[in-house]
Structure formats: structure tokens, C-alpha cells
C-alpha positions as CSV (number, residue, x, y, z in Angstrom):
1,X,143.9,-212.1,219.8
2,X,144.2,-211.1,215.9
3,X,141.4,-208.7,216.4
4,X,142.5,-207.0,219.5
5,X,145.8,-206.3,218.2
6,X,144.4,-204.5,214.8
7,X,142.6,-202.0,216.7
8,X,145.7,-199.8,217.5
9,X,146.7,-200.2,214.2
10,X,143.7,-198.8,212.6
11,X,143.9,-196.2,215.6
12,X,147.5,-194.9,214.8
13,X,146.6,-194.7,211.0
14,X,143.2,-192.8,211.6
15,X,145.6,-190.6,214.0
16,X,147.9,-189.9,210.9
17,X,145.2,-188.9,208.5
18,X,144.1,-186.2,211.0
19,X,147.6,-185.0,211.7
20,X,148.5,-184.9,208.0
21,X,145.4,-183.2,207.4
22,X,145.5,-181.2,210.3
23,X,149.1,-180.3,209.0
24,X,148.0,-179.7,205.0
25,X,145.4,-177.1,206.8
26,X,147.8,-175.3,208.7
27,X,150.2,-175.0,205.6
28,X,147.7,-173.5,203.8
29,X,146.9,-171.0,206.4
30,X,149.9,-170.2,206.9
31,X,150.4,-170.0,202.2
32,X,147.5,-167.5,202.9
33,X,149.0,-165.6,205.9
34,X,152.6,-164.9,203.8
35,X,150.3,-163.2,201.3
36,X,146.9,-161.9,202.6
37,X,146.9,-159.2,205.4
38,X,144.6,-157.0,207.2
39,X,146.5,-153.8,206.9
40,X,149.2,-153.4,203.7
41,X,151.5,-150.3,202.3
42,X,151.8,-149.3,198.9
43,X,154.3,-146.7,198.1
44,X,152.2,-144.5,195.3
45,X,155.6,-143.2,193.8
46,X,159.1,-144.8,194.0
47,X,160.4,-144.7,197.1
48,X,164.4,-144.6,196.1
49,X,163.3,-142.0,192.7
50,X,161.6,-139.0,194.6
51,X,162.6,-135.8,191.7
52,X,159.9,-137.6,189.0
53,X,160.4,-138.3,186.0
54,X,159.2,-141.8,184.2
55,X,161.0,-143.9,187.1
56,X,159.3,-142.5,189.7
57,X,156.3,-143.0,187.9
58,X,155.2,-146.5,189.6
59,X,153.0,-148.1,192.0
60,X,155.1,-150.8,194.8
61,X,153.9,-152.9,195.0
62,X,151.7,-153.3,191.8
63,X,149.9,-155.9,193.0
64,X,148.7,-156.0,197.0
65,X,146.3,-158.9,198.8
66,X,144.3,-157.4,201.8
67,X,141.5,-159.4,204.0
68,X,138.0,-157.7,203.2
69,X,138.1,-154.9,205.6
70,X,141.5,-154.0,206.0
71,X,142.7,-151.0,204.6
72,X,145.5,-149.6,202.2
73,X,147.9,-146.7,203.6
74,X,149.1,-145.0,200.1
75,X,152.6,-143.1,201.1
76,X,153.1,-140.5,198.1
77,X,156.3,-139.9,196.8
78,X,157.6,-138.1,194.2
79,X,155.7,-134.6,192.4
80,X,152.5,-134.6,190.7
81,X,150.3,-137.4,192.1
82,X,147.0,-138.0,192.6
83,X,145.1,-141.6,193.6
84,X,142.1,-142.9,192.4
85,X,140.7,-146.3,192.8
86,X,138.3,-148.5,190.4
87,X,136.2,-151.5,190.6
88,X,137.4,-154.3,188.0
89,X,136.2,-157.9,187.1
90,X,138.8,-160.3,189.1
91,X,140.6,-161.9,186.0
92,X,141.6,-158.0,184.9
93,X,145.4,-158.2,184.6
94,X,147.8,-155.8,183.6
95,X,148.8,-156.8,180.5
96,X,145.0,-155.6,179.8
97,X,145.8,-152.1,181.0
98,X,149.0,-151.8,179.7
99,X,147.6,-152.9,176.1
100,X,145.1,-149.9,176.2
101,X,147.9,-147.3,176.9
102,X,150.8,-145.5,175.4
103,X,152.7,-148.1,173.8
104,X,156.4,-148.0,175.0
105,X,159.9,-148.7,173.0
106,X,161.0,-148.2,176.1
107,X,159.3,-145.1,176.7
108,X,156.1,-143.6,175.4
109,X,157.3,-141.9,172.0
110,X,153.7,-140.2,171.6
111,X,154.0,-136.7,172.5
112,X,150.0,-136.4,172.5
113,X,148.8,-139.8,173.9
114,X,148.2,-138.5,177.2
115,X,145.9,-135.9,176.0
116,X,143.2,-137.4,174.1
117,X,140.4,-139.5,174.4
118,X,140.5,-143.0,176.1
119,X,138.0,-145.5,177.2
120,X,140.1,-148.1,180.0
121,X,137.8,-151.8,179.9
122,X,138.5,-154.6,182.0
123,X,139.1,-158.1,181.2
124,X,135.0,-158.6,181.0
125,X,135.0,-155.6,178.2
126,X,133.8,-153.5,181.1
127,X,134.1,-149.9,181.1
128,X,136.4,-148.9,183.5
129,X,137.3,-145.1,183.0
130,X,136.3,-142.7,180.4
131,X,139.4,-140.1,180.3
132,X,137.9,-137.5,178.2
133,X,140.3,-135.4,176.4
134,X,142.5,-132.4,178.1
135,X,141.5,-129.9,177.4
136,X,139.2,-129.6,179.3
137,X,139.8,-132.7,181.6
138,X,143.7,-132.5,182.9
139,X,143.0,-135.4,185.5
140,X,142.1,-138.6,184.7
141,X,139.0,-138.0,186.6
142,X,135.9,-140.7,185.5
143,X,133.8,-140.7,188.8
144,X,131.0,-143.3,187.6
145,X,132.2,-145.8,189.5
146,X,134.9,-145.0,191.3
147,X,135.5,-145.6,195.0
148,X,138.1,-142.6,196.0
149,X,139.4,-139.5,194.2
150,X,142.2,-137.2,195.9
151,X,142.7,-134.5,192.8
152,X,139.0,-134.5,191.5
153,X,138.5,-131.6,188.8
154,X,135.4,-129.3,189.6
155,X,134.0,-127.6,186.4
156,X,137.6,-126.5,184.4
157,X,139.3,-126.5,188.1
158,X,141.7,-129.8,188.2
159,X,142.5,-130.4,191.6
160,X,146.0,-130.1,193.4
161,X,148.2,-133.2,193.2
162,X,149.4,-134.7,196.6
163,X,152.5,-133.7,198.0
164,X,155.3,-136.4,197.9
165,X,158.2,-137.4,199.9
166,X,161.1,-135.8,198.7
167,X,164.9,-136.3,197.8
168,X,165.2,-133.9,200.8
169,X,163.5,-136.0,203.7
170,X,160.3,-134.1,203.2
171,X,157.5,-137.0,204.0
172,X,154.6,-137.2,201.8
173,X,151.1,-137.6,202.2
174,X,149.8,-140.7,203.9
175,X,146.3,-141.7,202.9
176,X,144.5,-144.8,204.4
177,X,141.7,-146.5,202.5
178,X,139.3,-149.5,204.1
179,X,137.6,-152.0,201.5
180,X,135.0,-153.3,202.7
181,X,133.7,-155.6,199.8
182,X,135.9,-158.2,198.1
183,X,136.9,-158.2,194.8
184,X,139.7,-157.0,192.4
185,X,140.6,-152.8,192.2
186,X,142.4,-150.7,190.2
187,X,144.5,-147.9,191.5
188,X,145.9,-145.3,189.0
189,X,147.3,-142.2,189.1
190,X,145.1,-139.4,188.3
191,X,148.1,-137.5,186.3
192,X,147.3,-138.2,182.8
193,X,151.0,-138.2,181.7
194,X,151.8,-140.9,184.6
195,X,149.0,-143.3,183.9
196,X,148.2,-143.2,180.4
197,X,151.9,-142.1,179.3
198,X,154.2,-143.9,181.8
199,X,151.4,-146.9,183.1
200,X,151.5,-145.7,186.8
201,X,148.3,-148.5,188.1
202,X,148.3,-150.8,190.3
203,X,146.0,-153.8,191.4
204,X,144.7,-154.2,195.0
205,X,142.7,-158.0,195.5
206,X,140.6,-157.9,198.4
207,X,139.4,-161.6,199.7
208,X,136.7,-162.6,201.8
């Protein structure tokens, strides 16, 4: 009689550890779900600061999750912008950009920064982007390993900026772009002042 009665016992606990385990799989899915997605925005330009100027001068968010082979729309708003997108090494973070850049107390103080000669690494000690100095590059325009370019210079030509929404209802540009290869990418602004003066980047991770 012992024996019999054991077996339901050992049945309902086997029964939890799949339900709890069930349950612990689910909540992760679902972990992943809140921050993972197959199609995400990034507003290239405030969305609330549209006349320029340092405060419009950012990427929102800075840091987007995307399934590999879901795309990015980019709404532009603001003047003077212009996308391009980099591979990095996945532990790159932004205090790593930020430290190659125009210091700022709270603003970049140095008048020139913008214009000289810059070589962006990742956290490996990759080489990112190779800025050159303006003159005669005015876009931060390194295409040795870039994956997408909207204001690429030809010869001493720089290439026109995007239009932006404006403070007058005016909608910007809408770009969509599809990565198809996991991994971690940085998006900067191809306006020298705006990236290497007033840190307009952003990250996109892409996971499998």
C-alpha cells in the first residue's frame, strides 16, 4: 500500500518541476520580448528640440535591441544630419566613444576639435573610422567598413544633409535599414560638429 501511494507523490512533484521550468522559460521569453524586437525606431535628432543646436544633437534611443533581420526606421529631425552605420566588437560601449571625442565641461570648449584628424577604435583597439581632417573631408565619411552612408563626400563634394522634421510640422526623412548579421553597430552622425563636437552616436545590438 506504501508504494502505491508514493507514486502520485513523485508524479505531482515531477509535474511542478516542469511547470516551474516551463514558467522560468516563459519569463525569460517574455525578459527578451520587452527588449528585443523585429522592427524598432530611432529618432536621429531630438524629437521635442527640432531648431538644432547641441540639444538636438542626439540619437533616442542611444542604445536599440533588434532580432537579426529586422530593420531600423531612422526618423530625422532637426538640420544638418547625415547617418552612417559601423561594425564594432560587442563589448564597445560608449564611454569608449565618448573618451575619444571633444571633451565636454558641459559643452565642447574646442573651437577646432571637430576639424582635425581622428582615428574612432572600439573596445578591441579596432579601427572604427578614420575622420581625416576638414578641409578637405567636411563629413565624417570613413567608408572601409561601413554598412550605410546617406551624405557620402565625392572627391571635395560633401553630400547634402537629410532633411529633418521641423518646429513647423514639416516631417523629416524616414530611412529604414535591415541587419541581417548579428552583432553590435555604431550609428553616428556624419556632421562632424555633431559627432565629434556634441557626441551624436548611438549603438544598435542585433541578436541571433
Amino acid at each position: 500500500m506504501h508504494s502505491r501511494r508514493s507514486l502520485p507523490v513523485v508524479s505531482v512533484t515531477f509535474g511542478l518541476t516542469v511547470a516551474l521550468s516551463l514558467t522560468t522559460i516563459a519569463g525569460a521569453a517574455a525578459q527578451e520580448d520587452r527588449h528585443t524586437s523585429d522592427n524598432v525606431i530611432v529618432n536621429f535628432g531630438s524629437p521635442t528640440n527640432l531648431t538644432g543646436g547641441a540639444p538636438n544633437q542626439v540619437v533616442v534611443p542611444d542604445e536599440a535591441q533588434l532580432r537579426k533581420g529586422g530593420t531600423v526606421t531612422f526618423i530625422v529631425n532637426g538640420p544638418g544630419h547625415g547617418v552612417a552605420i559601423y561594425p564594432v566588437s560587442k563589448n564597445t560601449t560608449r564611454d569608449d566613444i565618448t573618451a575619444q571625442l571633444c571633451a565636454h565641461n558641459p559643452v565642447c570648449g574646442d573651437t577646432t576639435f571637430a576639424n582635425g584628424d581622428h582615428t574612432i577604435v572600439d573596445g578591441k583597439g579596432n579601427t572604427v573610422i578614420v575622420t581625416g581632417t576638414n578641409p578637405p573631408l567636411s563629413r565624417v565619411d570613413d567608408g572601409t567598413d561601413r554598412l550605410l552612408a546617406t551624405s557620402t563626400q565625392t572627391g571635395i563634394v560633401p553630400g547634402p544633409f537629410l532633411p529633418g522634421t521641423m518646429a513647423d510640422g514639416t516631417a523629416g526623412t524616414r530611412l529604414q535599414f535591415r541587419f541581417e548579421k548579428s552583432g553590435r553597430y555604431l550609428v553616428v552622425c556624419m556632421n562632424r560638429g555633431h559627432y565629434l563636437a556634441n557626441w551624436m552616436f548611438g549603438f544598435v545590438t542585433v541578436e541571433e
